[in-house]
BAGU-400157 format. One record per residue (C-alpha): residue number from 1; residue in three letters; x, y, z. Coordinates in nm, 2 decimals. Last residue first. Example, Ala and Ser with C-alpha at 12.3 -4.5 7.8 and 13.67 -1.06 7.14 Angstrom:
     k     r     east    north       up
     2   SER     1.37    -0.11     0.71
     1   ALA     1.23    -0.45     0.78
***
This chain:
     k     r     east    north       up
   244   UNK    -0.93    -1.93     0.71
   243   UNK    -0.93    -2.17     0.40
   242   UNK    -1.00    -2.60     0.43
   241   UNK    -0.80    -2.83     0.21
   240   UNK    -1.05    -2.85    -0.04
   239   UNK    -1.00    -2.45    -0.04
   238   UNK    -0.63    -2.49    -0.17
   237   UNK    -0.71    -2.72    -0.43
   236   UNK    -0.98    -2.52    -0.58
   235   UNK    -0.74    -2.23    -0.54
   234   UNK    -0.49    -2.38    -0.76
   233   UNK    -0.67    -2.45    -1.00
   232   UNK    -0.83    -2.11    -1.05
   231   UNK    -0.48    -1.97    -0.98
   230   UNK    -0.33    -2.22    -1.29
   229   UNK    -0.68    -2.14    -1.49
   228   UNK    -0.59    -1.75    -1.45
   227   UNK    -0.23    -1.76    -1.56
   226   UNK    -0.30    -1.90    -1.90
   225   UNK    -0.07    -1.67    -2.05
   224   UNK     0.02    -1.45    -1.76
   223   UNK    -0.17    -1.16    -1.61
   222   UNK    -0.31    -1.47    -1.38
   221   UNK     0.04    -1.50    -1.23
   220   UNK     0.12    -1.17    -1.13
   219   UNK    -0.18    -1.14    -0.85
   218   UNK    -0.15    -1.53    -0.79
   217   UNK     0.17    -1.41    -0.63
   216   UNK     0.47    -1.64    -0.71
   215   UNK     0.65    -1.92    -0.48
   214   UNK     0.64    -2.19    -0.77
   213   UNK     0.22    -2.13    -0.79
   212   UNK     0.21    -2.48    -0.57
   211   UNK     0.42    -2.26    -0.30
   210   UNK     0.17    -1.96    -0.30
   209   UNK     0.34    -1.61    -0.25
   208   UNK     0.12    -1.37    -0.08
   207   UNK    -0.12    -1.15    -0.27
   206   UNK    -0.39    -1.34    -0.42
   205   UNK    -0.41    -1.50    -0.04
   204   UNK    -0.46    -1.21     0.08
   203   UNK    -0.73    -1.08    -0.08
   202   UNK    -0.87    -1.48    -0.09
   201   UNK    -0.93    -1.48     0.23
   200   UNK    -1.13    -1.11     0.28
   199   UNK    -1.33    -1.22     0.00
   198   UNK    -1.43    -1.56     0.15
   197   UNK    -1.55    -1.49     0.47
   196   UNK    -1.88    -1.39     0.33
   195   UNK    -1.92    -1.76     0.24
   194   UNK    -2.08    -1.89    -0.14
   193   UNK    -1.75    -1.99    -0.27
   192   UNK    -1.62    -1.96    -0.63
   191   UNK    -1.73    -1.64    -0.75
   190   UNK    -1.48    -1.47    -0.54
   189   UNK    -1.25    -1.62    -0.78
   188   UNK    -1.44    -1.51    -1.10
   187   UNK    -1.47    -1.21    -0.91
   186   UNK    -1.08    -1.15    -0.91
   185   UNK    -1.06    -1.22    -1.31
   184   UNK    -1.35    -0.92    -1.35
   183   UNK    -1.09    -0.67    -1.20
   182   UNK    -1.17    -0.45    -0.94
   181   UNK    -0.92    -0.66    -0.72
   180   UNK    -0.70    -0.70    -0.95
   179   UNK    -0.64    -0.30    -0.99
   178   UNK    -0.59    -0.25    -0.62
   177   UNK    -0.35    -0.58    -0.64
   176   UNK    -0.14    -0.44    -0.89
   175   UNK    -0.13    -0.10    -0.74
   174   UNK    -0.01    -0.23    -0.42
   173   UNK     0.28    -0.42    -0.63
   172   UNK     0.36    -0.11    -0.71
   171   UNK     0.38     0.08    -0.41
   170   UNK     0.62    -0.22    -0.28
   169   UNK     0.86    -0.17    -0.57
   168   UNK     0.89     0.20    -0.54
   167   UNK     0.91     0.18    -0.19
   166   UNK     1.16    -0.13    -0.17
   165   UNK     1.39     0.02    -0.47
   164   UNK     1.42     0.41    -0.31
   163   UNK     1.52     0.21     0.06
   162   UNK     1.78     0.03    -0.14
   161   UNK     1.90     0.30    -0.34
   160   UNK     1.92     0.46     0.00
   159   UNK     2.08     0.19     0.16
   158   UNK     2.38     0.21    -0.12
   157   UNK     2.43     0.52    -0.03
   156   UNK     2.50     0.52     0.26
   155   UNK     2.71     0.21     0.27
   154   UNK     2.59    -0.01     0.55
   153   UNK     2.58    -0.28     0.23
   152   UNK     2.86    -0.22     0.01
   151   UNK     2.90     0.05    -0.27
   150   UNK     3.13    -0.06    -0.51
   149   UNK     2.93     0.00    -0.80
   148   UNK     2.94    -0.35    -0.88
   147   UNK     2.78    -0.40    -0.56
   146   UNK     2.51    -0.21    -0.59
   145   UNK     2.25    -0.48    -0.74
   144   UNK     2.33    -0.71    -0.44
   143   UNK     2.25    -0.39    -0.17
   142   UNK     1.90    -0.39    -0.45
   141   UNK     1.83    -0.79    -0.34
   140   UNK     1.91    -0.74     0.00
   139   UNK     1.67    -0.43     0.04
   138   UNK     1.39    -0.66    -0.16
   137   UNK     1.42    -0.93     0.09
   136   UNK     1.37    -0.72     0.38
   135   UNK     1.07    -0.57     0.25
   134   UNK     0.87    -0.90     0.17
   133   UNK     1.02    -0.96     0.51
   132   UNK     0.83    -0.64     0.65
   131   UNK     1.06    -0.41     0.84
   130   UNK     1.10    -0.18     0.58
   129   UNK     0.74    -0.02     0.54
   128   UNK     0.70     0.06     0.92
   127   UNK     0.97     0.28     0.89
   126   UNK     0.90     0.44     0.57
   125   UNK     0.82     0.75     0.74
   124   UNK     0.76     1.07     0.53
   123   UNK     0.89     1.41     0.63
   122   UNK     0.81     1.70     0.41
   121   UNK     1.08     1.95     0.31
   120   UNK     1.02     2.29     0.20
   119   UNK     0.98     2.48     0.55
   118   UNK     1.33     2.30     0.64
   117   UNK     1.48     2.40     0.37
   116   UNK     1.40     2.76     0.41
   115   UNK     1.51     2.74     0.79
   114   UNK     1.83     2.58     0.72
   113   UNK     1.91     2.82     0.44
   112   UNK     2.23     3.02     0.60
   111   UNK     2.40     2.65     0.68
   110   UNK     2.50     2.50     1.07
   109   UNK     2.14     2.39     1.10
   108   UNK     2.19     2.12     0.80
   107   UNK     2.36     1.83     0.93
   106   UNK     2.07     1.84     1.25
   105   UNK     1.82     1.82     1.03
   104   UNK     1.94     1.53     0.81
   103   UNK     2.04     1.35     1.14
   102   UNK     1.72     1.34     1.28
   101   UNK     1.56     1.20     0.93
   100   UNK     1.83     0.94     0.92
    99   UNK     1.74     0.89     1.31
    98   UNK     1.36     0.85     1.20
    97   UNK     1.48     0.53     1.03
    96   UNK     1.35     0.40     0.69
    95   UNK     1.32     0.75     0.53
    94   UNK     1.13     0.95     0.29
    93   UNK     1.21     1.31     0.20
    92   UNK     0.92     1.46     0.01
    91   UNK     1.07     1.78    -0.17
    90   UNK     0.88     2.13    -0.24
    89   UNK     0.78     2.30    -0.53
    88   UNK     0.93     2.61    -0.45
    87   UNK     1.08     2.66    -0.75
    86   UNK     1.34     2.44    -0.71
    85   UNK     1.30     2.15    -0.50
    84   UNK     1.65     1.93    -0.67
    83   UNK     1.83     2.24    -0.61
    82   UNK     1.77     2.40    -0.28
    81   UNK     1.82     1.99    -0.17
    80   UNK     2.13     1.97    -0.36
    79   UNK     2.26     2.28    -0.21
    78   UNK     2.19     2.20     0.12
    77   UNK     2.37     1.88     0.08
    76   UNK     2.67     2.05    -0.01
    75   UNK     2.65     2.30     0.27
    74   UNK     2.62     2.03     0.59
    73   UNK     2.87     1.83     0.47
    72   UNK     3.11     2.16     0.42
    71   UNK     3.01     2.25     0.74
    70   UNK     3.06     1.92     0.90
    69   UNK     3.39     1.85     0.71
    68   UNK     3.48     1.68     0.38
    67   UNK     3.73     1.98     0.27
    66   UNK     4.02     1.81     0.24
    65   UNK     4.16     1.89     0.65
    64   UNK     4.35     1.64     0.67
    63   UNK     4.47     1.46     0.40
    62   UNK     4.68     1.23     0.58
    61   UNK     4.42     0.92     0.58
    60   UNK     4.31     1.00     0.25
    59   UNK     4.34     0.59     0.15
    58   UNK     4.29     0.48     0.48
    57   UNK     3.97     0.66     0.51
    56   UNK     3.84     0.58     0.16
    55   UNK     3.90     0.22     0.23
    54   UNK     3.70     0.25     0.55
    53   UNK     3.42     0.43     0.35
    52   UNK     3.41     0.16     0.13
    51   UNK     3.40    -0.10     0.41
    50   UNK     3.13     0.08     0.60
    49   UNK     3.24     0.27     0.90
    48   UNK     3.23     0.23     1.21
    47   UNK     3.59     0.09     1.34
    46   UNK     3.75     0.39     1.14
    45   UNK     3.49     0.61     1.23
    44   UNK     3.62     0.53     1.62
    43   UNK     3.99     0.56     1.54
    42   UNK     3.94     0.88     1.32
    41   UNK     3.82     1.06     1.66
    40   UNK     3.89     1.40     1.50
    39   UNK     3.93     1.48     1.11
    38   UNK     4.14     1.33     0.85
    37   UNK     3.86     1.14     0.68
    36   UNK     3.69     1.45     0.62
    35   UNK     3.28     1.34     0.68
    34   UNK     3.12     1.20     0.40
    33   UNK     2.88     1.31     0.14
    32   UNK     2.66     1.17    -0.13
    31   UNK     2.40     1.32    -0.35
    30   UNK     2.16     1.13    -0.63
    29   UNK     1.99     1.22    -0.91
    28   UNK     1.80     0.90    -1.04
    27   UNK     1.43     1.02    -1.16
    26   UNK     1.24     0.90    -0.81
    25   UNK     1.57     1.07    -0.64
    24   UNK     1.86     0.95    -0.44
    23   UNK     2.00     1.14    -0.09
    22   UNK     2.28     1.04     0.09
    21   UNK     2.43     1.10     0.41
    20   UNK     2.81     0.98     0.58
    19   UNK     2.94     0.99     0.88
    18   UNK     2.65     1.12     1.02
    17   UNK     2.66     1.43     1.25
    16   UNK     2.66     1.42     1.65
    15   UNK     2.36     1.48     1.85
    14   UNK     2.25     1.11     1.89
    13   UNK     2.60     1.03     2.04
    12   UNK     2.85     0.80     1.79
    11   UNK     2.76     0.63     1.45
    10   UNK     2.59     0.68     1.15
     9   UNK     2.60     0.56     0.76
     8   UNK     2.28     0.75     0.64
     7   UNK     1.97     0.74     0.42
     6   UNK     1.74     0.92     0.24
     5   UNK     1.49     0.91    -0.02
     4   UNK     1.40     1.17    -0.30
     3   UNK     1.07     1.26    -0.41
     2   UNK     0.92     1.58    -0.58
     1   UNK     0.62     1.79    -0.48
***
């Protein structure tokens, strides 16, 4: 099953469309769609909208009608997604809000393959993911990473680069500490102190960011040279001080 993650620029009553959805991919494909910026209540996705889209609006401002409407929104994102699951394999749609996911739903009822989509796509919730600091940090630092693309923060797509960046980032790290923790390094650690407490301690620990290790994760630092006598160190200082 493949991968993509999605987010959306919204605004207005729960069961009105986004004003504008994207979609990016594990391998980099990525869709984007915005309402026509000369349709209805332009005033109110004016004041909504993020400041590319705003720029967009102005600039298209008499173009009513272009093509950018609900339908059309609807259709284009439909084909991506008949597209990027092709042959039935399936598509994982992960998302930081359940409204993004709401939204996605609701933008593609109006097309002829809503219910085939629908059968192909499996919801996964970020949600509780992205609310972490460590999680927080890592959006900001990939909205940073955009902006030379001229996609600001609120931006659509530029959230779900963001959202792609802390899952992939955050699984990782996960890995990394899954691996550690069978690794002979970590019981040379757990070595250390004769308490059953201990373990559970020093799993975290390994994985939070220690001050004395400059604000890195022991987990990183002992794949470095000399990495593991710095943690050792380290945590001999830390459990003279006391540990619980």
């Amino acid at each position: 099953m493949r991968t993509c993650y999605l987010a959306t620029a919204f605004w207005g009553p729960d069961d009105g469309p986004p004003l504008s959805l994207a979609l990016v991919s594990d391998e980099g494909d990525e869709h984007f769609v915005e309402l026509d910026a000369g349709a209805r209540n332009i005033a109110d996705w004016f004041d909504a909208a993020s400041p590319l889209v705003r720029e967009r609006i102005v600039a298209q401002r008499a173009t009513v009608g272009s093509g950018r409407t609900a339908q059309r929104m609807a259709e284009a994102t439909a084909d991506w997604l008949r597209r990027f699951g092709r042959e039935g394999e399936g598509v994982k749609v992960c998302f930081g809000s359940p409204r993004d996911w709401e939204a996605l739903l609701r933008c593609l009822r109006p097309t002829a393959f809503c219910n085939a989509l629908m059968a192909q796509m499996m919801p996964a919730d970020l949600t509780a993911l992205v609310v972490s600091p460590e999680a927080c940090a890592l959006r900001a630092e990939s909205l940073e990473a955009s902006r030379p693309r001229g996609l600001p923060g609120l931006h659509a797509l530029a959230e779900a680069l963001a959202l792609r960046h802390v899952h992939r980032t955050l699984e990782e790290r996960g890995r990394r500490l899954a691996e550690f923790y069978r690794s002979e390094a970590f019981q040379q650690l757990v070595s250390l102190l004769d308490d059953p407490r201990f373990e559970p301690w020093l799993r975290g620990w390994c994985g939070g960011r220690i001050p004395a290790l400059g604000g890195a994760r022991p987990v990183d630092v002992v794949s470095t040279a000399g990495g593991i006598d710095a943690v050792r160190n380290c945590l001999a200082s830390a459990l003279n001080g006391g540990y619980g």
